[in-house]
N, CA, C and O atoms as a Maestro MAE file, in Angstrom:
{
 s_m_m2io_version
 :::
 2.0.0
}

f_m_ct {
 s_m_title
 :::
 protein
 m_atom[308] {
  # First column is atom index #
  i_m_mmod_type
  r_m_x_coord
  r_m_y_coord
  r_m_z_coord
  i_m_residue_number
  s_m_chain_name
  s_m_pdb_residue_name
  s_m_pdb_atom_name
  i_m_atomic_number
  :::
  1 25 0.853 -1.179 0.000 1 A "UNK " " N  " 7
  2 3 0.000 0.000 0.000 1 A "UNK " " CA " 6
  3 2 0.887 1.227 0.000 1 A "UNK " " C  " 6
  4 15 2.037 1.075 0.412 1 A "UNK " " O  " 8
  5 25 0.603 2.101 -0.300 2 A "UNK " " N  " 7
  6 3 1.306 3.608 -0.814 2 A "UNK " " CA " 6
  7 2 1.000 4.394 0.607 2 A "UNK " " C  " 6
  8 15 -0.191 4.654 0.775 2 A "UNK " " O  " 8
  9 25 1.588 4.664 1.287 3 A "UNK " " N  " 7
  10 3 1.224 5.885 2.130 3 A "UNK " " CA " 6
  11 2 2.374 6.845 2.410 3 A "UNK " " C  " 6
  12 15 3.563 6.735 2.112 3 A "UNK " " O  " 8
  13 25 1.686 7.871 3.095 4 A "UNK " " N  " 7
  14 3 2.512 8.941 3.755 4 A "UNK " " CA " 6
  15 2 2.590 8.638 5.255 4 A "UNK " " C  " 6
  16 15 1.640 8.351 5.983 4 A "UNK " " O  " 8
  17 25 4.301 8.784 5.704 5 A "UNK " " N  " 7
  18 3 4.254 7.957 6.892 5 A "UNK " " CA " 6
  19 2 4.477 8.965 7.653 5 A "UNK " " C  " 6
  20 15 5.084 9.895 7.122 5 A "UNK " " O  " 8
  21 25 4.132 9.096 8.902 6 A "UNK " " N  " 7
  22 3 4.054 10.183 10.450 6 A "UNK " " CA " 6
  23 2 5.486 10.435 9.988 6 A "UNK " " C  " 6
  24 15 6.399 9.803 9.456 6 A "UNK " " O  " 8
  25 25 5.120 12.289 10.684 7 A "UNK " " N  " 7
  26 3 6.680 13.052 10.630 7 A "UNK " " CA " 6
  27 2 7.138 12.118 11.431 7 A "UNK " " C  " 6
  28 15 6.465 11.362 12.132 7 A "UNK " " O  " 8
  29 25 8.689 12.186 11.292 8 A "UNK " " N  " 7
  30 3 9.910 11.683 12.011 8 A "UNK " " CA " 6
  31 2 9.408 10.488 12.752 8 A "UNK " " C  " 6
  32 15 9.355 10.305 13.968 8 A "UNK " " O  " 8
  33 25 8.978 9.554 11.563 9 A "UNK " " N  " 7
  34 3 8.710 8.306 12.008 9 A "UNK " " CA " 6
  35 2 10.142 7.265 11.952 9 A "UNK " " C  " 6
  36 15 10.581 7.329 10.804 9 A "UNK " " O  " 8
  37 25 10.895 6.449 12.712 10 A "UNK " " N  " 7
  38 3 11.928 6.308 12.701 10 A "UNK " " CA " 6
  39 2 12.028 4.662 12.752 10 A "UNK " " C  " 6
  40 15 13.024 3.943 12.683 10 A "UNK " " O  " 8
  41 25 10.415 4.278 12.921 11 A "UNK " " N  " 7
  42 3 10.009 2.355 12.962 11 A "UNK " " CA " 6
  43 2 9.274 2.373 11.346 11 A "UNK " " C  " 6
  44 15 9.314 1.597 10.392 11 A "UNK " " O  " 8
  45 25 8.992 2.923 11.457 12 A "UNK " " N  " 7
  46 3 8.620 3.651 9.239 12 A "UNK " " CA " 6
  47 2 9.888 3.530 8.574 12 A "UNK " " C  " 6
  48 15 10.066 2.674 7.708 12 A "UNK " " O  " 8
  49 25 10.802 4.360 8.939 13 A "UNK " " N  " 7
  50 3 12.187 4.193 7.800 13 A "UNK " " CA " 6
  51 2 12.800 2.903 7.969 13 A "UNK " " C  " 6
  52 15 13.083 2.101 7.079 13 A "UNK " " O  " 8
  53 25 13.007 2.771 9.454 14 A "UNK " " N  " 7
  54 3 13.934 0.942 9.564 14 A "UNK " " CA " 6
  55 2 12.900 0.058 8.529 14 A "UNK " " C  " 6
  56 15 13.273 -0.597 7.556 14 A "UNK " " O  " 8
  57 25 11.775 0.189 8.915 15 A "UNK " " N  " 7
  58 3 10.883 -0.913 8.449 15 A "UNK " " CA " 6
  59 2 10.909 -0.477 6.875 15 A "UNK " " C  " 6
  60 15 10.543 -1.597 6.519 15 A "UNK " " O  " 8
  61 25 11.023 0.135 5.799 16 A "UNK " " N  " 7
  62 3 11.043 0.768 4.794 16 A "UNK " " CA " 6
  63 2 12.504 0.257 4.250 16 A "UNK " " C  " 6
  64 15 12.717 -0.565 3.359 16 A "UNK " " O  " 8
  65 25 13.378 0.934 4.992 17 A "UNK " " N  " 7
  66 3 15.102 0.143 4.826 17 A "UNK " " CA " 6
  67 2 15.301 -1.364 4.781 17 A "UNK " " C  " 6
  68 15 16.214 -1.893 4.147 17 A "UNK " " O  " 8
  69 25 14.391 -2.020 5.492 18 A "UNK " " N  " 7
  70 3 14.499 -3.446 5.576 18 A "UNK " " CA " 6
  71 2 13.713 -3.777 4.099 18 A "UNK " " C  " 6
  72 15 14.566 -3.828 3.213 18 A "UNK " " O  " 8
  73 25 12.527 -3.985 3.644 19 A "UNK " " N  " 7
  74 3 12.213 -4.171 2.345 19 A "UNK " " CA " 6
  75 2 13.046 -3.703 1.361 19 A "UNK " " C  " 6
  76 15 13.062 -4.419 0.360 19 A "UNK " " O  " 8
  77 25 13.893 -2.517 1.320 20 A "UNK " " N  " 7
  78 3 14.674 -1.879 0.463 20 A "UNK " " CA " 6
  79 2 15.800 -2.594 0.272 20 A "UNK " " C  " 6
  80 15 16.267 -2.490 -0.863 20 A "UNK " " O  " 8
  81 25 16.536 -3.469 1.222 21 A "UNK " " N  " 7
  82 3 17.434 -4.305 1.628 21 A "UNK " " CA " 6
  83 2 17.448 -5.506 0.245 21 A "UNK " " C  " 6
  84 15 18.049 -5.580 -0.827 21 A "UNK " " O  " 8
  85 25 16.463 -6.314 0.951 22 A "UNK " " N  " 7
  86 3 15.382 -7.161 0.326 22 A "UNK " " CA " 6
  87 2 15.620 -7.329 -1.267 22 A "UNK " " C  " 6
  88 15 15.915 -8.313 -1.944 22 A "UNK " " O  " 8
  89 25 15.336 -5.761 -1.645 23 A "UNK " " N  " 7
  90 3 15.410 -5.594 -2.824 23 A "UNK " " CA " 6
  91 2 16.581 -5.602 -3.988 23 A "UNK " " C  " 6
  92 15 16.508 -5.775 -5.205 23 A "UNK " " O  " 8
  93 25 17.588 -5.367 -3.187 24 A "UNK " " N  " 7
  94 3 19.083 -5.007 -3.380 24 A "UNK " " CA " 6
  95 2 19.728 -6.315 -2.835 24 A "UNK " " C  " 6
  96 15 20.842 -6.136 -2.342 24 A "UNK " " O  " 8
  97 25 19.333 -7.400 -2.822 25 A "UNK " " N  " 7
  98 3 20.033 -8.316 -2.874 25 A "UNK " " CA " 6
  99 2 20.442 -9.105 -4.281 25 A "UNK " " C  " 6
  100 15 19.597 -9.187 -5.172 25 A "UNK " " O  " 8
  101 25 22.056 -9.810 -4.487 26 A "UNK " " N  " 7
  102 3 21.675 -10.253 -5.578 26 A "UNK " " CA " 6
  103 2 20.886 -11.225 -5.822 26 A "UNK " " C  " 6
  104 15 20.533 -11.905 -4.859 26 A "UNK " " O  " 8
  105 25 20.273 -11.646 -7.488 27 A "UNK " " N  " 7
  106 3 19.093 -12.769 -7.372 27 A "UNK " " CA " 6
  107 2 19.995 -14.388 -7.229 27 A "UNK " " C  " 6
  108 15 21.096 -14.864 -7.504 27 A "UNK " " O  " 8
  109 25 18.952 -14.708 -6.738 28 A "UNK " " N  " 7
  110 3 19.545 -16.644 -5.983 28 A "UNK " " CA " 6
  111 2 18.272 -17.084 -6.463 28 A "UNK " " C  " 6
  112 15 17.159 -16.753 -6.055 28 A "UNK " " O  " 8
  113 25 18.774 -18.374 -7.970 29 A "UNK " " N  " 7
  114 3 17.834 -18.780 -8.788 29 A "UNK " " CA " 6
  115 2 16.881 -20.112 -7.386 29 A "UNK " " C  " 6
  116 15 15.841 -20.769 -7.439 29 A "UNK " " O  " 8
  117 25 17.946 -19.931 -6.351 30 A "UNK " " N  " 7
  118 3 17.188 -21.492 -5.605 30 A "UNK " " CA " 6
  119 2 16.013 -20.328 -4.218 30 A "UNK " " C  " 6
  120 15 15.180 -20.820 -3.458 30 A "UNK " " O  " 8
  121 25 16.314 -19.024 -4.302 31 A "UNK " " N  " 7
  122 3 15.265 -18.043 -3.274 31 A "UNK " " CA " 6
  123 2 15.285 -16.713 -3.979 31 A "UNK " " C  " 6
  124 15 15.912 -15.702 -3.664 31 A "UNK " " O  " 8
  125 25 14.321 -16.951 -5.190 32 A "UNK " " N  " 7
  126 3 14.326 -15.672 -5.891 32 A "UNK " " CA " 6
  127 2 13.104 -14.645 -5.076 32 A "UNK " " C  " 6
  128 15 12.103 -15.176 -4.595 32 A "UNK " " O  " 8
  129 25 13.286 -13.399 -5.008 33 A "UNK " " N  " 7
  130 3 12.623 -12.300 -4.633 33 A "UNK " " CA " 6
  131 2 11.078 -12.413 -5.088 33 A "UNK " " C  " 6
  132 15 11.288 -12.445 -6.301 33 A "UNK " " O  " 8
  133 25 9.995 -12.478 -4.999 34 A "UNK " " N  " 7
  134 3 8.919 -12.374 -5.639 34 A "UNK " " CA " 6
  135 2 7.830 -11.115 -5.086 34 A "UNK " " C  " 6
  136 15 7.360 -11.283 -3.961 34 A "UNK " " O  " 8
  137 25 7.376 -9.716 -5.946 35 A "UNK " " N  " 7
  138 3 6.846 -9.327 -5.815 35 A "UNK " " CA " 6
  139 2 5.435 -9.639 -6.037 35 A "UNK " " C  " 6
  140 15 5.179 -10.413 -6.959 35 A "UNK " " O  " 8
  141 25 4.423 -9.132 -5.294 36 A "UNK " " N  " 7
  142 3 3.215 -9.569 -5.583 36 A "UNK " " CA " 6
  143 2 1.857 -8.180 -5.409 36 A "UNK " " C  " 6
  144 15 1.710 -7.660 -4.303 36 A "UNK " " O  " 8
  145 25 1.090 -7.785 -6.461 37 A "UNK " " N  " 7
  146 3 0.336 -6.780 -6.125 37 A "UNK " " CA " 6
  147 2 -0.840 -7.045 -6.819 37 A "UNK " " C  " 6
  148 15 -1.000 -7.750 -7.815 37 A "UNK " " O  " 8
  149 25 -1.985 -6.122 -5.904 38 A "UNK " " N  " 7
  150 3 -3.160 -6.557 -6.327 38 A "UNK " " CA " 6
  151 2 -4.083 -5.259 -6.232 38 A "UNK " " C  " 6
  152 15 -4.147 -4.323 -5.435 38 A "UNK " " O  " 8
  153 25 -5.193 -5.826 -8.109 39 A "UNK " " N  " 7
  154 3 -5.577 -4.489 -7.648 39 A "UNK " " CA " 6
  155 2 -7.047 -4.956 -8.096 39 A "UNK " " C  " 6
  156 15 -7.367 -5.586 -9.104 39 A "UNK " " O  " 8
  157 25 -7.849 -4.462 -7.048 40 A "UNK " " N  " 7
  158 3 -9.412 -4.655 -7.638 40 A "UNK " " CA " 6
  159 2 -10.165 -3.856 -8.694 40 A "UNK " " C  " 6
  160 15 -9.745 -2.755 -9.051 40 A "UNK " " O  " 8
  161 25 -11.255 -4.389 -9.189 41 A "UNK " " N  " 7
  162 3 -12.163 -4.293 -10.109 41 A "UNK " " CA " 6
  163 2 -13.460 -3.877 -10.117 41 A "UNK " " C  " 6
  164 15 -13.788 -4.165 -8.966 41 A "UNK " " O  " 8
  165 25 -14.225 -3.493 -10.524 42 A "UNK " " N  " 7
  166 3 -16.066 -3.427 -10.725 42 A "UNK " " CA " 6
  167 2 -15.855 -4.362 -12.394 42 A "UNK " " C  " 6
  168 15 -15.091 -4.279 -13.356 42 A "UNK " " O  " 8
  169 25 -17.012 -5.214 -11.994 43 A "UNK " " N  " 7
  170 3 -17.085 -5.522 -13.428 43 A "UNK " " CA " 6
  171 2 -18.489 -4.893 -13.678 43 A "UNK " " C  " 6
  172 15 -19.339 -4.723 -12.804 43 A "UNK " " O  " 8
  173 25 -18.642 -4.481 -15.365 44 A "UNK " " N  " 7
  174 3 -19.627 -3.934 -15.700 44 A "UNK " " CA " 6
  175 2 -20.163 -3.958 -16.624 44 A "UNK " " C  " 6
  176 15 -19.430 -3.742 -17.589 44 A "UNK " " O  " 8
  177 25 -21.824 -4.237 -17.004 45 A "UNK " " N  " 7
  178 3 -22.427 -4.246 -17.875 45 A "UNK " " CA " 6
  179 2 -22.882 -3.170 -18.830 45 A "UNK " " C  " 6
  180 15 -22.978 -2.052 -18.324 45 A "UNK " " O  " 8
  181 25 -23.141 -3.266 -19.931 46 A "UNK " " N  " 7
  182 3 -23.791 -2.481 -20.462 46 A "UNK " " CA " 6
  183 2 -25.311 -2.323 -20.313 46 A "UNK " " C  " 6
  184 15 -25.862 -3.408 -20.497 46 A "UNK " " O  " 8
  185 25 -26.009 -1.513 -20.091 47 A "UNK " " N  " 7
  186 3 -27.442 -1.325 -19.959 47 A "UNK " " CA " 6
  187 2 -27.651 -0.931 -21.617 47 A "UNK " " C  " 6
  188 15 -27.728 -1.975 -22.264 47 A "UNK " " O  " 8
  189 25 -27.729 -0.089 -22.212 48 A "UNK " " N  " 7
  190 3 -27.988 -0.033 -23.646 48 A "UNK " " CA " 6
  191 2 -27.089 -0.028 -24.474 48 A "UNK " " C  " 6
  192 15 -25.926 0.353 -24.336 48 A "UNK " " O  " 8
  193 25 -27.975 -0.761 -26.006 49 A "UNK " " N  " 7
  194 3 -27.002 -0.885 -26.626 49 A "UNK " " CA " 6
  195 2 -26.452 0.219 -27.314 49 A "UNK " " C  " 6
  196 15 -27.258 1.084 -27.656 49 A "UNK " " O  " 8
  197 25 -24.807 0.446 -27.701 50 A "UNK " " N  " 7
  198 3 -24.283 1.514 -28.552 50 A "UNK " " CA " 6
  199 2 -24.752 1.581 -29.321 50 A "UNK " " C  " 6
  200 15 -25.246 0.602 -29.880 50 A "UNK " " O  " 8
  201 25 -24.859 3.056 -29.846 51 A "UNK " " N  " 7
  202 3 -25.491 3.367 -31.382 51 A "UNK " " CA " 6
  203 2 -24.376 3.340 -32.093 51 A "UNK " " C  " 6
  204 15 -23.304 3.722 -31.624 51 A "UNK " " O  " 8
  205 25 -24.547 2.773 -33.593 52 A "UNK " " N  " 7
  206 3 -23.424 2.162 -34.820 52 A "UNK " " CA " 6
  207 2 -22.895 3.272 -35.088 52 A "UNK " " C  " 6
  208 15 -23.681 4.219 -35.113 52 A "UNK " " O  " 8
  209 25 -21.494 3.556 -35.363 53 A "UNK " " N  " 7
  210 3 -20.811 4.402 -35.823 53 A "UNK " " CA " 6
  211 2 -21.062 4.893 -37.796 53 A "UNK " " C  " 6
  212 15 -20.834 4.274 -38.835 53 A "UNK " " O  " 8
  213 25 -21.503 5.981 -37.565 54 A "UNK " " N  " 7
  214 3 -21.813 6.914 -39.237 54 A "UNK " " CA " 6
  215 2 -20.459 7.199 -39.459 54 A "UNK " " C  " 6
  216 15 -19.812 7.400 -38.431 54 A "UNK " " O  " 8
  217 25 -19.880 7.269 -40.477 55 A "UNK " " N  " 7
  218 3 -18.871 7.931 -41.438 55 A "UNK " " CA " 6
  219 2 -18.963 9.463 -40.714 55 A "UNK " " C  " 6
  220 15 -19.970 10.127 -40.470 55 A "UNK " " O  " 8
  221 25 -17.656 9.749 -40.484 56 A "UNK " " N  " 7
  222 3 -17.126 11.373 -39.265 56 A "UNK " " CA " 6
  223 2 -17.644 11.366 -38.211 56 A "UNK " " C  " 6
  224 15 -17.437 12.378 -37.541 56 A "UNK " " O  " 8
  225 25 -18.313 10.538 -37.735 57 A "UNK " " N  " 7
  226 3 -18.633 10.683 -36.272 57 A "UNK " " CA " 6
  227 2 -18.127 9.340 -35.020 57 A "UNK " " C  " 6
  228 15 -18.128 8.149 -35.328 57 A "UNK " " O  " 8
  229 25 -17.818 9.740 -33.940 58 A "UNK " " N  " 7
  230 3 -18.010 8.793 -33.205 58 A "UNK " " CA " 6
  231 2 -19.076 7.933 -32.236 58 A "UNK " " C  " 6
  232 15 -19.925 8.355 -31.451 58 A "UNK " " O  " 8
  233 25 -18.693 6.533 -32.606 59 A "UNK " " N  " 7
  234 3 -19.361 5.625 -31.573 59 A "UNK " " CA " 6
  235 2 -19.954 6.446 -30.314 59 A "UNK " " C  " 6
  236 15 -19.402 7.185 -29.499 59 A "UNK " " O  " 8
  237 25 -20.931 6.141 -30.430 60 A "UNK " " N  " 7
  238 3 -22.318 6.789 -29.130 60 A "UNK " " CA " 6
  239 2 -22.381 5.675 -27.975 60 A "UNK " " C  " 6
  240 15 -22.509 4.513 -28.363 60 A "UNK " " O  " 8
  241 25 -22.350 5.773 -27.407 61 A "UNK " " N  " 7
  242 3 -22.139 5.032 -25.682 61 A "UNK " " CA " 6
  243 2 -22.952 5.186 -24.930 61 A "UNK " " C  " 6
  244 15 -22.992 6.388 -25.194 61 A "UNK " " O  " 8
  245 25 -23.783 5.073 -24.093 62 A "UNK " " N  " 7
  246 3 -24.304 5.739 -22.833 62 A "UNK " " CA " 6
  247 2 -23.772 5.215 -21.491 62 A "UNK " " C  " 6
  248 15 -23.311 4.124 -21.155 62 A "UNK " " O  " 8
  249 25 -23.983 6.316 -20.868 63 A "UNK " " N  " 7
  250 3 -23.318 6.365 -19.630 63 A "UNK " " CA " 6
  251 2 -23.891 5.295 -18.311 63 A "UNK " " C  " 6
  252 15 -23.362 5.069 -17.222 63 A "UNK " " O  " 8
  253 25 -24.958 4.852 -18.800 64 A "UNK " " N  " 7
  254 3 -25.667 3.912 -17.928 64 A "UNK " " CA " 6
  255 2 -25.066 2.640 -17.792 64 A "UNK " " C  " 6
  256 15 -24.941 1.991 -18.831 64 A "UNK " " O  " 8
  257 25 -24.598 2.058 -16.549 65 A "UNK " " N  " 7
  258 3 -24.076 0.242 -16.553 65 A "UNK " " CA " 6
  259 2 -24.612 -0.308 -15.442 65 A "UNK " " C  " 6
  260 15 -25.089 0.350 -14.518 65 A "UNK " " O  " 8
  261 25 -24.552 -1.532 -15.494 66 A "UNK " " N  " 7
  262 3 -24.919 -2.485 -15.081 66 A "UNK " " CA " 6
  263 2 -23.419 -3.316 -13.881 66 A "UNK " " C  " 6
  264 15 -22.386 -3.907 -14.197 66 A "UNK " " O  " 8
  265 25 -24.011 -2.957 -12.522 67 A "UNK " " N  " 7
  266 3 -23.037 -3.862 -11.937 67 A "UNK " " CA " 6
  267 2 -23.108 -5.237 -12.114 67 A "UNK " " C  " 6
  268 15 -24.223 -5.759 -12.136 67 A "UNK " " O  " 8
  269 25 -21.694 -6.193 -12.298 68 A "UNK " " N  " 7
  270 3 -21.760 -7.466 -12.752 68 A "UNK " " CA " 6
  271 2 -20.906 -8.245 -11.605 68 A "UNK " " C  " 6
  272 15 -20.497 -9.405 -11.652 68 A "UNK " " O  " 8
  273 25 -20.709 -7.048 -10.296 69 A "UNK " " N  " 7
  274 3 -19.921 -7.967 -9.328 69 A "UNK " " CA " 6
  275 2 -18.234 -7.120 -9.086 69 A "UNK " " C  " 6
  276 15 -17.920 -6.088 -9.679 69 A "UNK " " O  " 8
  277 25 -17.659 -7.595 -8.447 70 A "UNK " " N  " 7
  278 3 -15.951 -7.632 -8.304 70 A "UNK " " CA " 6
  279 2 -15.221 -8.549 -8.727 70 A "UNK " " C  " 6
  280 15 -15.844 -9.543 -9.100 70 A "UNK " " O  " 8
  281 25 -13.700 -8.608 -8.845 71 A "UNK " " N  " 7
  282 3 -13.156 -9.644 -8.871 71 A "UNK " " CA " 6
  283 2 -11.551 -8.404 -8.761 71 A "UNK " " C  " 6
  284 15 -11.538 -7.178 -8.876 71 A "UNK " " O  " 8
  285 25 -10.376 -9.382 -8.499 72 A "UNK " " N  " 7
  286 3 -9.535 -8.713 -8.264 72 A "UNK " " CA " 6
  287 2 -8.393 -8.958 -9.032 72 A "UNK " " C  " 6
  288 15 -9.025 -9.361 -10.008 72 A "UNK " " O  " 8
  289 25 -7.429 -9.029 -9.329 73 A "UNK " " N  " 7
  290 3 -6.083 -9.058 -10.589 73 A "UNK " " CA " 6
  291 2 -5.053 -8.562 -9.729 73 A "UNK " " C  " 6
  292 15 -4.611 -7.481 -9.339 73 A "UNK " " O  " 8
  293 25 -4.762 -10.305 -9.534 74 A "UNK " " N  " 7
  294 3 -3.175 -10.619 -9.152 74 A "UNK " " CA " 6
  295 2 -2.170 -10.018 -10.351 74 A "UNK " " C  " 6
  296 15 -2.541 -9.722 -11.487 74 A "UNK " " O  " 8
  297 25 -0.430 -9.880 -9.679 75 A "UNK " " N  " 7
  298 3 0.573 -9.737 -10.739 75 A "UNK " " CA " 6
  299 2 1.211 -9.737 -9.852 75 A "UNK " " C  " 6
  300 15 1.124 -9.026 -8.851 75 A "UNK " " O  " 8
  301 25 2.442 -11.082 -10.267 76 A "UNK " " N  " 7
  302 3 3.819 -10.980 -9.701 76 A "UNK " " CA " 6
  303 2 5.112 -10.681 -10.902 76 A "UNK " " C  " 6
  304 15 5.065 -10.845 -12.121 76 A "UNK " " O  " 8
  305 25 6.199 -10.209 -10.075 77 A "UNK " " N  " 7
  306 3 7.779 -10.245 -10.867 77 A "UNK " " CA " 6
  307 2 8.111 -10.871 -9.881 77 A "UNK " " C  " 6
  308 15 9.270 -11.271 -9.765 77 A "UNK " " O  " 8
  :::
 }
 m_bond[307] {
  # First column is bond index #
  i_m_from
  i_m_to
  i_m_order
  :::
  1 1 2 1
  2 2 3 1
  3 3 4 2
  4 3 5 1
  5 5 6 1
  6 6 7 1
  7 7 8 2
  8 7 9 1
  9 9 10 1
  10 10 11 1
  11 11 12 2
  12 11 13 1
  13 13 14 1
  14 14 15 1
  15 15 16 2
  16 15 17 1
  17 17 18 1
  18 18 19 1
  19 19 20 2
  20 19 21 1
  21 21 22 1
  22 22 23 1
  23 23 24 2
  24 23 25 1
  25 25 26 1
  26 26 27 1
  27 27 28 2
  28 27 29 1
  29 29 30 1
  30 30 31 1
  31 31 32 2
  32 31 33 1
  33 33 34 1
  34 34 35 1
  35 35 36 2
  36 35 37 1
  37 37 38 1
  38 38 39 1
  39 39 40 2
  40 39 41 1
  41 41 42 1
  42 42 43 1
  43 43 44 2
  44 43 45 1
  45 45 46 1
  46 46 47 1
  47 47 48 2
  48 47 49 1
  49 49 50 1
  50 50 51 1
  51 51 52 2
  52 51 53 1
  53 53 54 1
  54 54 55 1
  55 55 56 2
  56 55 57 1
  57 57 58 1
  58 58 59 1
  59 59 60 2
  60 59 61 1
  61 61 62 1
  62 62 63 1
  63 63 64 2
  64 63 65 1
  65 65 66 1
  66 66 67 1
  67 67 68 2
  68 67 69 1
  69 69 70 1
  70 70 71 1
  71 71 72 2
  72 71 73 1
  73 73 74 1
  74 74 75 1
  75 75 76 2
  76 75 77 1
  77 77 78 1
  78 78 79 1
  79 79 80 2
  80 79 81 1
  81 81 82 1
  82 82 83 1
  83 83 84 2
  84 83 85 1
  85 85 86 1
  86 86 87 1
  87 87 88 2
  88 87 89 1
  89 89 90 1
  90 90 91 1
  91 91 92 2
  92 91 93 1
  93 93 94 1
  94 94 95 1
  95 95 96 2
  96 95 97 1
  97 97 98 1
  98 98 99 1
  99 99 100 2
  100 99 101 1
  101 101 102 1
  102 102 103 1
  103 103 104 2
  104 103 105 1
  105 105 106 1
  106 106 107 1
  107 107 108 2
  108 107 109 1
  109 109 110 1
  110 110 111 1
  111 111 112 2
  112 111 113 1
  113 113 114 1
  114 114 115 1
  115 115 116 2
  116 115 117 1
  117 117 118 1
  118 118 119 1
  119 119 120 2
  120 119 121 1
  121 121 122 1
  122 122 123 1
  123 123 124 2
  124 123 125 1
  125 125 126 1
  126 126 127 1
  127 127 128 2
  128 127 129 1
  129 129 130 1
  130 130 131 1
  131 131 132 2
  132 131 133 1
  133 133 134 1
  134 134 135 1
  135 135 136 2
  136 135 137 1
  137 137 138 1
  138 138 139 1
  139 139 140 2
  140 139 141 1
  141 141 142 1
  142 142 143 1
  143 143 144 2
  144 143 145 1
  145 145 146 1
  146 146 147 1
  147 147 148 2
  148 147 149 1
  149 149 150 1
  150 150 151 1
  151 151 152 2
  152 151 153 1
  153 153 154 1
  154 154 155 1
  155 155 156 2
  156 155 157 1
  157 157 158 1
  158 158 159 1
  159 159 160 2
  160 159 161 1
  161 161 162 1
  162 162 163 1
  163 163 164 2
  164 163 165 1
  165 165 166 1
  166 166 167 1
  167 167 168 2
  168 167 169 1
  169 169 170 1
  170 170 171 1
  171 171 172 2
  172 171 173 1
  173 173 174 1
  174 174 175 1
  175 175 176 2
  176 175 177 1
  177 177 178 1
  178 178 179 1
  179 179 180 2
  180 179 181 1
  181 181 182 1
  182 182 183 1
  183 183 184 2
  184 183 185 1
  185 185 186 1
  186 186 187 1
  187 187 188 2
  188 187 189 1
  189 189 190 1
  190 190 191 1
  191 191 192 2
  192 191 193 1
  193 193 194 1
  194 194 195 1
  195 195 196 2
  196 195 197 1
  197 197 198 1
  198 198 199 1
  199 199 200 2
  200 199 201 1
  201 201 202 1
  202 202 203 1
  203 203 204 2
  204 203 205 1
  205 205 206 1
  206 206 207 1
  207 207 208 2
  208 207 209 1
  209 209 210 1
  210 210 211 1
  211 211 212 2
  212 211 213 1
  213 213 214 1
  214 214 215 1
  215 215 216 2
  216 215 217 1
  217 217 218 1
  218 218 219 1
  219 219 220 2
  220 219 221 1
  221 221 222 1
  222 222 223 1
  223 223 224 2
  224 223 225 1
  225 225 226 1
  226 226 227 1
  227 227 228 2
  228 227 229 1
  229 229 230 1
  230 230 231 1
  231 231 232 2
  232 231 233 1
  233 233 234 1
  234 234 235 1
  235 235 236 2
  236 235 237 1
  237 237 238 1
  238 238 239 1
  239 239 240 2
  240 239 241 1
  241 241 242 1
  242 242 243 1
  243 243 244 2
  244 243 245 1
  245 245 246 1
  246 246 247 1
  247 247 248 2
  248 247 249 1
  249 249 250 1
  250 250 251 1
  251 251 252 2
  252 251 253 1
  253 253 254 1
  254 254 255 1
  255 255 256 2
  256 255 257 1
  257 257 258 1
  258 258 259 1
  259 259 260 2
  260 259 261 1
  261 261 262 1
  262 262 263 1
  263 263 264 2
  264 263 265 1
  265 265 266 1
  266 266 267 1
  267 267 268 2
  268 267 269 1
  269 269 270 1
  270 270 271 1
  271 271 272 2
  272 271 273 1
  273 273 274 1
  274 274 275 1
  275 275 276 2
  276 275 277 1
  277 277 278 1
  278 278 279 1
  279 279 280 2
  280 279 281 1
  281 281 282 1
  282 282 283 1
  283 283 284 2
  284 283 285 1
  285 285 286 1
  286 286 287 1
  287 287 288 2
  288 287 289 1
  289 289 290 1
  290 290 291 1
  291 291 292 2
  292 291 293 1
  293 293 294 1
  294 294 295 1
  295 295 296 2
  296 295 297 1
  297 297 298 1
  298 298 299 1
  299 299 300 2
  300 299 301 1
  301 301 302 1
  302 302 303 1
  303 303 304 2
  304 303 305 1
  305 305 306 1
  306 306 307 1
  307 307 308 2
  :::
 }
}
């Protein structure tokens, strides 16, 4: 998670320095480093359908959707 940490927080930087550590090690193919982040979703429907695109104009959309739920999207390096 991204934050802004308390002025002259000094268990913030050790703890910050230690992951940074972490990072700056060289890679060891038998305990490689693995990052992992996750970021959630709305999935969403369309309520009406688009109107067909005319020659010089653009595709018409409406702004109306349909909730279809969550789901979330893993990614590691």
């Amino acid at each position: 998670m991204w934050c802004i940490p308390p002025k002259q927080s000094a268990e913030f930087v050790a703890k910050m320095e230690d992951v940074l550590d972490v990072y700056s090690l060289p890679y060891d193919e038998k305990c490689p480093v693995i990052c992992l982040d996750e970021k959630p979703y709305q999935l969403l429907g369309e309520r009406k359908e688009s109107i067909a695109i005319k020659s010089g104009s653009p595709q018409r959309i409406d702004n109306e959707y349909e909730r279809m739920g969550t789901c979330s999207i893993f990614d590691s390096v």
